[in-house]
N, C-alpha and C positions, 0 to 999 in steps of 0.2 A: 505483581506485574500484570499485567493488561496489553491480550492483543485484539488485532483487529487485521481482518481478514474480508478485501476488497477483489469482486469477482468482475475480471473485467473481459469482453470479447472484441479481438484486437485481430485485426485480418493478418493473416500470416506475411503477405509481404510488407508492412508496417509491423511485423514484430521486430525488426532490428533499430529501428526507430525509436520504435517504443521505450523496449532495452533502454536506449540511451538517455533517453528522457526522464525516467522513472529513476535509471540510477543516479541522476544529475540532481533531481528532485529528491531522492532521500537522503542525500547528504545533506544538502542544502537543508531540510525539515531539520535534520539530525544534530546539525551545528548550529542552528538558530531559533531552536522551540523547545523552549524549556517542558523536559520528562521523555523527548524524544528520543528513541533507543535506538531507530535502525527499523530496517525490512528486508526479507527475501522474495524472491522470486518463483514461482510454481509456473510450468506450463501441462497439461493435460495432456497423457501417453493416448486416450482413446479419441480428444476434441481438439486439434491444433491451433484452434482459434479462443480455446478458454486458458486465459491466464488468471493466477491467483497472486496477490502481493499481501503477505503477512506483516505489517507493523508491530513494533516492539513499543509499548509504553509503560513509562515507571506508575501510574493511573491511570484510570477512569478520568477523573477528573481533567489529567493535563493533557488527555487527547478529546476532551471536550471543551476544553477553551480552544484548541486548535482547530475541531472539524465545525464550531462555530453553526457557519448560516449551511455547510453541508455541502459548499462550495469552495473548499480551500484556494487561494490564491494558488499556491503553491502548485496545486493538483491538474490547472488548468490545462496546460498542455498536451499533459495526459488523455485527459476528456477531448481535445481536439482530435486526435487519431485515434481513439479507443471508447467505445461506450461498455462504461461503468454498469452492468449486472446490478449488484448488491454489495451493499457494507454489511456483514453482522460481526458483534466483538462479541470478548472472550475474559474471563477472569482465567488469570494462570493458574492453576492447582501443583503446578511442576513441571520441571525441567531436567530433563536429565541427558541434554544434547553433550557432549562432549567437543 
């Protein structure tokens, strides 16, 4: 597995927004892009304005035919109330969420 973990700073009264948008957009990724697993949501106990969105991929590979030009269609909305920090991925070594 392969995640990937997007740092985004999202002004706090557009966090409910956000919310909605993100989780509208991961389904949507989820149901329609093949290797696509799903995402959680992180907000920051000491920076109320840093959120973190973890994606779930079956590869490397299938979330690099996704994130493409670096611009997801998908993602755009997001990018409208929220500027995007940083993307860095992850090889998974383990899981042992329950």
């Amino acid at each position: 597995m392969f995640r990937v973990v997007y740092e985004w700073k999202v002004p706090v009264e557009q966090q409910q927004a956000f919310q909605t948008i993100w989780r509208t957009t991961t389904e949507t990724i989820h149901s329609t892009v093949e290797g696509a697993l799903g995402s959680f949501m992180l907000r920051s106990s000491d920076e109320p304005e840093k959120i973190l969105t973890v994606a779930k991929w079956y590869s490397r590979e299938h979330w690099q035919q996704f994130w493409g030009n670096c611009n997801p269609h998908q993602m755009q909305q997001m990018r409208a109330i929220a500027e995007r920090i940083s993307v860095e991925t992850f090889d998974e070594l383990e899981d042992r969420c329950k």
